[in-house]
C-alpha positions in Angstrom: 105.7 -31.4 -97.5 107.6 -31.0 -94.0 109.6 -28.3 -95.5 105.9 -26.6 -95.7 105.3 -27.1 -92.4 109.1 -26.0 -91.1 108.2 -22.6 -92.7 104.6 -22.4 -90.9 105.9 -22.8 -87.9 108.5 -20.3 -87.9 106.0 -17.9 -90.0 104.0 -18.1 -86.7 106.1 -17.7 -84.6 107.5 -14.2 -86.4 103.7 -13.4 -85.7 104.0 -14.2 -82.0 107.1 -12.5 -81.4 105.8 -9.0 -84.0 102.9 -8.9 -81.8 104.9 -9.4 -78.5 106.8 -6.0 -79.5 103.5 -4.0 -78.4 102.9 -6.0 -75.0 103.4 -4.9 -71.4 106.6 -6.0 -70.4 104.5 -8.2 -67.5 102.4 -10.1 -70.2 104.9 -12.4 -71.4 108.4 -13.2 -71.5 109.4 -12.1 -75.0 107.4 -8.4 -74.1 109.5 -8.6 -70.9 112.6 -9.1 -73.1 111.7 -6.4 -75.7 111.3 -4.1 -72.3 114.9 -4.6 -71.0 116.5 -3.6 -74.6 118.7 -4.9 -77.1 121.6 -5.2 -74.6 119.6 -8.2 -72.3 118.5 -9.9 -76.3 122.0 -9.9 -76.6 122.9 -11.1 -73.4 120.4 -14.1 -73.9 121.8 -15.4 -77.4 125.0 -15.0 -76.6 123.8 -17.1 -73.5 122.0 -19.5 -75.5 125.0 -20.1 -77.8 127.7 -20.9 -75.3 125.0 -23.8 -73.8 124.8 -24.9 -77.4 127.8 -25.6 -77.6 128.1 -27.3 -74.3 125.6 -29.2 -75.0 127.5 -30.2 -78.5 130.6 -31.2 -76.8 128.4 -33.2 -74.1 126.4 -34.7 -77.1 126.3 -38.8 -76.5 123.4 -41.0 -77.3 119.5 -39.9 -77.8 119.4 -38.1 -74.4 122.8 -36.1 -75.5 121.1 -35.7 -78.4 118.0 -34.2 -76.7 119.7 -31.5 -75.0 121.7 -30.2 -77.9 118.5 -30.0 -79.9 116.9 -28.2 -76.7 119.4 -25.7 -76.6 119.4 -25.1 -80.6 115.9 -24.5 -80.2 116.5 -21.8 -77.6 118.5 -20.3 -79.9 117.1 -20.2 -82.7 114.3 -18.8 -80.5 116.2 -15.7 -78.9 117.7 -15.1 -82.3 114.2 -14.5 -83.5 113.6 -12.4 -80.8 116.2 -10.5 -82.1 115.5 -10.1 -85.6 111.8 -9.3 -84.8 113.2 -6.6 -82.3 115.8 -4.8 -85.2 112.2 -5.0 -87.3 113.0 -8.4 -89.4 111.8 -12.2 -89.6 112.8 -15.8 -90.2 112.0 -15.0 -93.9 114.4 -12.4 -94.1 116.9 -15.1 -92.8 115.4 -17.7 -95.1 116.0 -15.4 -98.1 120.0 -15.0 -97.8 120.2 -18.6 -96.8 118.1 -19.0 -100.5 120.5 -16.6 -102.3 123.7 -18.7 -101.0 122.6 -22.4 -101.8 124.5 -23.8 -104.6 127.2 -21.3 -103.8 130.5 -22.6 -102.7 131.5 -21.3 -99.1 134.8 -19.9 -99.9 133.0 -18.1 -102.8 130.1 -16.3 -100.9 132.9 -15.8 -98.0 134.8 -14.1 -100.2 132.4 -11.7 -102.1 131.7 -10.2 -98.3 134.9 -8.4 -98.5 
């Protein structure tokens, strides 16, 4: 049933960020975001990646443990911002991740070239 729940959450959120698309730029940070362009969403996941990893190298105990799932979470967040911005969703993500499972790596790598 969590899986359910996993999929609500991020199916709200799409919602959010679709409607923030429309919003003044002053109303909220992801309209503020949407405002300043593709270039600043990149800027912020590419952002968000590097402390990600940071945080995975710094990772140690529960509080290590904490901040890399912080930062994942900030990720996954701008990345959403990001497909919502080129017009997509988590679902569109969900549904190649879907197509791949079961498939070897090296397999689906391959068939990409």
């Amino acid at each position: 049933m969590e899986q359910a729940a996993d999929i609500d959450v991020l199916r709200a959120l799409d919602s959010v960020l679709r409607d923030r698309r429309d919003a003044s730029g002053d109303s909220s940070y992801v309209a503020s975001l949407y405002e300043k362009g593709l270039n600043k969403i990149l800027e912020k996941v590419g952002e968000e990646a590097t402390e990600v990893i940071i945080a995975a190298k710094d990772c140690a105990g529960e509080k290590g443990q904490d901040a890399l799932l912080g930062e994942v979470a900030d990720l996954w967040f701008h990345t959403m911002v990001l497909l919502a911005q080129q017009g997509l969703s988590s679902s569109d993500v969900v549904a190649v991740l879907e197509e791949r499972f079961g498939l070897s790596g090296h397999v689906e790598k391959a068939s990409r070239s």
